[in-house]
C-alpha positions as CSV (number, residue, x, y, z in Angstrom):
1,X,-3.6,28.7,-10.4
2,X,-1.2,26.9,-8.0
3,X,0.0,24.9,-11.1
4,X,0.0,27.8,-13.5
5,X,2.9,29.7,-10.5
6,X,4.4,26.7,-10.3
7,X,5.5,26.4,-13.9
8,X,6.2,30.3,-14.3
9,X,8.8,29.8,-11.0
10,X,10.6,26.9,-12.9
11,X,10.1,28.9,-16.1
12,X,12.4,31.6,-14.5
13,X,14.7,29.5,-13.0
14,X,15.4,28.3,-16.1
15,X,15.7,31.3,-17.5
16,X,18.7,32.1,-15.1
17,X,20.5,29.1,-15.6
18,X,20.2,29.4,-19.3
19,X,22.0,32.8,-19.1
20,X,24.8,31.4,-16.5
21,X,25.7,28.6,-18.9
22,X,25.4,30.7,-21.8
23,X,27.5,33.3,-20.4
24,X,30.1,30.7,-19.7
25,X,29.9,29.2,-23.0
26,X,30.8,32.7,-24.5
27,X,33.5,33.2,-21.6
28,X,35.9,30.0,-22.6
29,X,35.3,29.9,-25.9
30,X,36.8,33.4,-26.2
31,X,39.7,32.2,-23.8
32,X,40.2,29.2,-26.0
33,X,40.7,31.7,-28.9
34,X,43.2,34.4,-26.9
35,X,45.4,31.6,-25.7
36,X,46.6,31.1,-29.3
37,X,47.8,34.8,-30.0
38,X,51.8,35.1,-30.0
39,X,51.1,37.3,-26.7
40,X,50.8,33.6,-24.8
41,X,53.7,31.8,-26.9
42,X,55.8,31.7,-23.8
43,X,52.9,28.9,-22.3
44,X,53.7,27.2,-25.3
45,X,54.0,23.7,-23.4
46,X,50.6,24.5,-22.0
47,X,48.7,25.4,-24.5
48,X,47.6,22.6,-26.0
49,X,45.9,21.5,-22.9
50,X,45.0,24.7,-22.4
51,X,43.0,25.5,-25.4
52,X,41.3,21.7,-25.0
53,X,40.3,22.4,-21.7
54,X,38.6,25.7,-22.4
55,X,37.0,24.3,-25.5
56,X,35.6,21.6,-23.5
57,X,34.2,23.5,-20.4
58,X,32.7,25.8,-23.3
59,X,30.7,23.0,-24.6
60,X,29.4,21.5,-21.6
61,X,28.0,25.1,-20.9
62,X,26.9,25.2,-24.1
63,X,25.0,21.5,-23.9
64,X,23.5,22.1,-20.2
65,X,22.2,25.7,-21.9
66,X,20.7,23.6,-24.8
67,X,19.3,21.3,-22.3
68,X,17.6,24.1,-20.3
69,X,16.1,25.3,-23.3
70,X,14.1,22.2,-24.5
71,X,13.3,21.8,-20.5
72,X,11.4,25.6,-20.9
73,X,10.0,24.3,-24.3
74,X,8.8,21.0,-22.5
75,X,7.1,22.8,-19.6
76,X,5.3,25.5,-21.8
77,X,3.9,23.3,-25.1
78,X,3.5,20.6,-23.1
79,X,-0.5,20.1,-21.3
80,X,-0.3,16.5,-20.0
81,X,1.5,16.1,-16.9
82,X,2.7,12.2,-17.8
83,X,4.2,13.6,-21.2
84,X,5.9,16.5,-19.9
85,X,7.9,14.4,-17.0
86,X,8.6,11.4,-19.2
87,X,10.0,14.0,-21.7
88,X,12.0,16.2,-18.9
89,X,13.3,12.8,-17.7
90,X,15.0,12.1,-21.3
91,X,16.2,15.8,-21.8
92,X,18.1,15.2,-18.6
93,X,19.6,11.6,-19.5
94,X,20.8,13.0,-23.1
95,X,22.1,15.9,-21.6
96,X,24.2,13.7,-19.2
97,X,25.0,11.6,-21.9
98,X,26.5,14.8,-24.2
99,X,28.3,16.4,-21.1
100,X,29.8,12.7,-20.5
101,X,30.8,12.2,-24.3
102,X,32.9,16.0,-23.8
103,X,34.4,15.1,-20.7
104,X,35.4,12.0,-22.6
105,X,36.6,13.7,-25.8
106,X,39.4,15.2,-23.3
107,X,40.2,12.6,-21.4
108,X,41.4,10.3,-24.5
109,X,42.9,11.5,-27.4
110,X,41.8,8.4,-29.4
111,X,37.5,8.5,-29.2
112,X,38.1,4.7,-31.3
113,X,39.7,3.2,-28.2
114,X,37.6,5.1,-26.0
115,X,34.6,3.0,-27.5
116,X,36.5,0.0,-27.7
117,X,37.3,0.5,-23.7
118,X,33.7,1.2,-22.9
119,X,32.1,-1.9,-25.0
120,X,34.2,-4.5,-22.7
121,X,33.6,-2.1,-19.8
122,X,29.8,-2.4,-20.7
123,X,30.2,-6.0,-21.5
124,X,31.6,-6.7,-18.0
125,X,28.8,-4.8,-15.8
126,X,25.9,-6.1,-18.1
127,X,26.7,-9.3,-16.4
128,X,27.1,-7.4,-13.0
129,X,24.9,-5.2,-12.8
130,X,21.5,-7.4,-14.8
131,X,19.0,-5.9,-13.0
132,X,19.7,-2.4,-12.5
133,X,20.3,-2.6,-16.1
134,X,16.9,-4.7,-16.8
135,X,14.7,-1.8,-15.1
136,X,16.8,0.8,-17.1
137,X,15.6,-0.6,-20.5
138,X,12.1,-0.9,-18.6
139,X,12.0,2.4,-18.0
140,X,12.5,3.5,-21.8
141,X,9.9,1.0,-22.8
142,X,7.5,2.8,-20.3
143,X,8.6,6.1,-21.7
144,X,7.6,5.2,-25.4
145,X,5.4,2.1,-24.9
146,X,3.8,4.4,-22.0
147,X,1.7,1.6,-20.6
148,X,1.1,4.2,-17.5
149,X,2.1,7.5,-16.8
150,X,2.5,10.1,-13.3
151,X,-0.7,10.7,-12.3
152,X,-2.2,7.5,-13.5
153,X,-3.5,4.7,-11.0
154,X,-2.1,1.4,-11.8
155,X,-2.8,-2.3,-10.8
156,X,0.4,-4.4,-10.7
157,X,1.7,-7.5,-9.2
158,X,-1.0,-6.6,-6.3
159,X,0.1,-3.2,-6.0
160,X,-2.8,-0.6,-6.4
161,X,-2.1,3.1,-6.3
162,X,-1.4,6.7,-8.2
163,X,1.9,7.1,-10.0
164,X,4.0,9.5,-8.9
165,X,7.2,9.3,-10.3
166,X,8.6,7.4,-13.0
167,X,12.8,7.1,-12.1
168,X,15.2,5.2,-14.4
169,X,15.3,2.2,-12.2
170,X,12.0,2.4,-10.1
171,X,8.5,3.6,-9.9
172,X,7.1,5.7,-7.0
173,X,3.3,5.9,-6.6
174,X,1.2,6.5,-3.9
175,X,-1.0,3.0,-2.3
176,X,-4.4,3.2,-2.8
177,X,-6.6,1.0,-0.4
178,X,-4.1,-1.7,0.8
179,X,-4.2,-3.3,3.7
180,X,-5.9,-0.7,6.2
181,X,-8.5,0.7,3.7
182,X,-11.9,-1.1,2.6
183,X,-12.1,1.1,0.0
184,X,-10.5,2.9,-3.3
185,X,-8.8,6.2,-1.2
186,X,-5.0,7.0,-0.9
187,X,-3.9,5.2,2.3
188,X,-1.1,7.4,2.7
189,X,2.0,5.1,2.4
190,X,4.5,4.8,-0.9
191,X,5.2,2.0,-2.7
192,X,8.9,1.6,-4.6
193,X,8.5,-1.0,-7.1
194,X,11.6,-1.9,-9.8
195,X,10.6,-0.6,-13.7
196,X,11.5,-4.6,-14.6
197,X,8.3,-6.0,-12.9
198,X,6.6,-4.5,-16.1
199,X,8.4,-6.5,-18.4
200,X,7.0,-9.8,-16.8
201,X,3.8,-8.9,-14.9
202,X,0.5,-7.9,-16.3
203,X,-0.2,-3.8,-15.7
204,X,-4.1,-2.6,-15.6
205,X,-4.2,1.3,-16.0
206,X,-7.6,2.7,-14.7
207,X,-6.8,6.0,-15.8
208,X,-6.2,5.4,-19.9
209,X,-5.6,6.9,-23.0
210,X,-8.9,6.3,-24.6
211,X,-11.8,7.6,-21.7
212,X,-11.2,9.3,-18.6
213,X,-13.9,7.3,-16.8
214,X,-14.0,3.4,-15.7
215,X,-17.3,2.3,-14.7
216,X,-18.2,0.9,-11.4
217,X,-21.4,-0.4,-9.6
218,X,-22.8,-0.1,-6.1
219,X,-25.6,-2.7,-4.7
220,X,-28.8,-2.0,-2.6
221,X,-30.7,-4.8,-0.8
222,X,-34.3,-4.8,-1.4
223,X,-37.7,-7.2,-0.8
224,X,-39.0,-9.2,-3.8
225,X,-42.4,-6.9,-3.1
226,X,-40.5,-3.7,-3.9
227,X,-41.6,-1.7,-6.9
228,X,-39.0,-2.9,-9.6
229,X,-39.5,0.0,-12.0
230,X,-39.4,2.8,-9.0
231,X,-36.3,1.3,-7.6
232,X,-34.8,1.8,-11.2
233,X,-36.1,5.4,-11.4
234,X,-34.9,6.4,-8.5
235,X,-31.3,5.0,-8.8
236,X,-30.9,6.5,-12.4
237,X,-32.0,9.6,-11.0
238,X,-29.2,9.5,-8.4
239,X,-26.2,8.6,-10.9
240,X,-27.3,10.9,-13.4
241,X,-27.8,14.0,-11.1
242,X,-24.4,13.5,-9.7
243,X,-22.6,13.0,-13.0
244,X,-24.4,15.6,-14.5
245,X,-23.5,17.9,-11.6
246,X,-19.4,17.3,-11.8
247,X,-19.4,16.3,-15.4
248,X,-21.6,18.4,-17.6
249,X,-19.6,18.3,-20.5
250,X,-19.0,14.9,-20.4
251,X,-22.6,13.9,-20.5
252,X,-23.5,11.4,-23.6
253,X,-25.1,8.5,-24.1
254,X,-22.0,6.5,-23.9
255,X,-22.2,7.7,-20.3
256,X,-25.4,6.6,-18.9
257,X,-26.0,4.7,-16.3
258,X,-27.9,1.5,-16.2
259,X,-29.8,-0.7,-13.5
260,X,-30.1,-4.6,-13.4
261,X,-31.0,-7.2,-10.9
262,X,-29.7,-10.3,-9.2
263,X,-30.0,-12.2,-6.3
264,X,-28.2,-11.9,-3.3
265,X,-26.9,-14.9,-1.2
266,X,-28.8,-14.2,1.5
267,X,-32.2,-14.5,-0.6
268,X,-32.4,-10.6,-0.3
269,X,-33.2,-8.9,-4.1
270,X,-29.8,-6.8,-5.1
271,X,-30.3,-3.5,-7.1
272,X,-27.2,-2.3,-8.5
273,X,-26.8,0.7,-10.7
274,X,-23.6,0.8,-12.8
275,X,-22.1,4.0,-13.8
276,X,-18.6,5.8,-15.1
277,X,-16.7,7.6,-12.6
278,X,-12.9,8.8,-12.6
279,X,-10.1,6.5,-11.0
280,X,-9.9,8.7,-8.4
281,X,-13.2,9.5,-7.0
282,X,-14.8,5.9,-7.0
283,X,-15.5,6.4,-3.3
284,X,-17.0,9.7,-2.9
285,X,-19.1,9.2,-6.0
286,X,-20.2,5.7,-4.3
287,X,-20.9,7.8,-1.4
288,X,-22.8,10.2,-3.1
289,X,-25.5,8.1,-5.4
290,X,-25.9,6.5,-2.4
291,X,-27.1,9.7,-0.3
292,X,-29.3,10.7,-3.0
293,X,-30.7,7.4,-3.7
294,X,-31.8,6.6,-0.4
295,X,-34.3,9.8,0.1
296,X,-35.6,9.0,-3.0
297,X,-36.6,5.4,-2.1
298,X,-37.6,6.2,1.3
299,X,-40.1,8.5,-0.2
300,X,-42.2,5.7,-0.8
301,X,-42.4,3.0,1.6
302,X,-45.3,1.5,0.0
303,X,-43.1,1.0,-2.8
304,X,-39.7,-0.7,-1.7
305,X,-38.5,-2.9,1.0
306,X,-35.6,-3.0,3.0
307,X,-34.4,-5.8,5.1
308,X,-36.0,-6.6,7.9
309,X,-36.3,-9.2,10.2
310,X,-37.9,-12.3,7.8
311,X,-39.4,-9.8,5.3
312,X,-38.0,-10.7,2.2
């Protein structure tokens, strides 16, 4: 609901501005028209300038009005939150890039030598300005290529956390774990990391395209005396309530969890149940099997053993 207000706010706010530009679109374009009638031949010397300068404000109106408009038809036909920003981000850069080819147009007279200016112009920064530049044309590769999108928790270059913006020269996202944390929550700090580091490092989305779950496992210690089969029936029991409780829809074969065995370094038997879970809640869903799992085997001590003392 919080979302939904959010989006009707910006919806009206872009209503507003589309009317302002519009309205000032109409404005010089009919002033660009009434400076030619005979009434204004004594500004004669002027109105060349005149006319170009009017036509020109008209059209950057016009353009930012145009750009508004796609932004409203972004935010409303849009449903992924990654898609919509990496869209609003290039209505914003070609609406720039129009209102800076206008300003152009009447600055220079000749748009041939204009180009010719800015190739060598370009030519001389590229070398200048390498890495700004570099992250630029990273930053279109992630907007098509879309190896992660806002809201998606990334691996990179041993940087862990939540995307939450995706700038033309850098990425913001929010550090998960790090260097305080034991575990997968947000720590709470914000890491800046240049859009070029995807061109040469490897990138490992946990939230993709394809399934909205990774899968993840959590150990238990038990004795080689314990009851093998209850152990498994009880763990199953404790993923597959929990899952089924926040996922119902979700619930498929595909999904199930699964036990298996192995021994632990310390000669203790490990039983670890593996099962999906969302990027973002590895933790609390850890937490959780764990909570129901442990009733359940303590139910029947006959049945399982814990570590203790020599027992094994």
């Amino acid at each position: 609901m919080e979302y939904r207000n959010e989006i009707d706010n910006q919806q009206e706010v872009n209503n507003h501005w589309i009317i302002i530009y519009g309205v000032f679109g109409v404005i010089f374009m009919v002033i660009h028209y009434i400076i030619d009638l005979p009434y204004f031949s004594y500004l004669a010397a002027y109105q060349s300038i005149a006319q170009k300068l009017t036509m020109s404000i008209s059209l950057i109106a016009f353009v930012l009005a145009i750009g508004k408009i796609i932004e409203k038809i972004v935010q409303t036909q849009t449903e992924t939150e990654g898609v919509r920003y990496n869209l609003m981000r290039i209505t914003k850069l070609l609406t720039v890039v129009f209102v800076l080819l206008v300003i152009a147009s009447f600055l220079f007279q000749n748009l041939y030598a204009v180009a010719v200016s800015f190739g060598l112009i370009s030519l001389v920064l590229g070398f200048a300005l390498q890495a700004p530049i570099t992250s630029f044309i990273a930053w279109l590769y992630i907007v098509f290529r879309r190896p992660y999108r806002v809201g998606d928790r990334i691996h990179i270059e041993g940087l862990k956390g939540d995307v939450i913006g995706i700038r033309y020269l850098d990425t913001v996202m929010e550090e998960v774990s790090g260097v305080y944390l034991g575990n997968d929550r947000r720590s709470g700090r914000v890491i800046y990391f240049p859009n070029s580091l995807i061109l040469k490092a490897q990138v490992i989305n946990y939230s993709g395209p394809f399934d909205k779950f990774i899968w993840n496992e959590t150990a238990i210690q038990i004795s080689y005396t314990s009851d093998l089969k209850f152990v498994e029936t009880c763990l199953l029991e404790a993923a597959s309530r929990d899952f089924e409780h926040l996922y119902p829809r979700d619930v498929s074969e595909e999904n199930q969890p699964a036990v298996y065995f192995r021994v632990n370094t310390y000669a203790w038997l490990e039983a670890v149940v593996s099962y999906p879970v969302e990027p973002t809640d590895t933790t609390g869903r850890r937490n959780r099997i764990l909570k129901y799992a442990i009733p359940l085997l303590n139910t029947a001590p006959d049945k399982v053993g814990f570590p203790e003392g020599t027992s094994r």
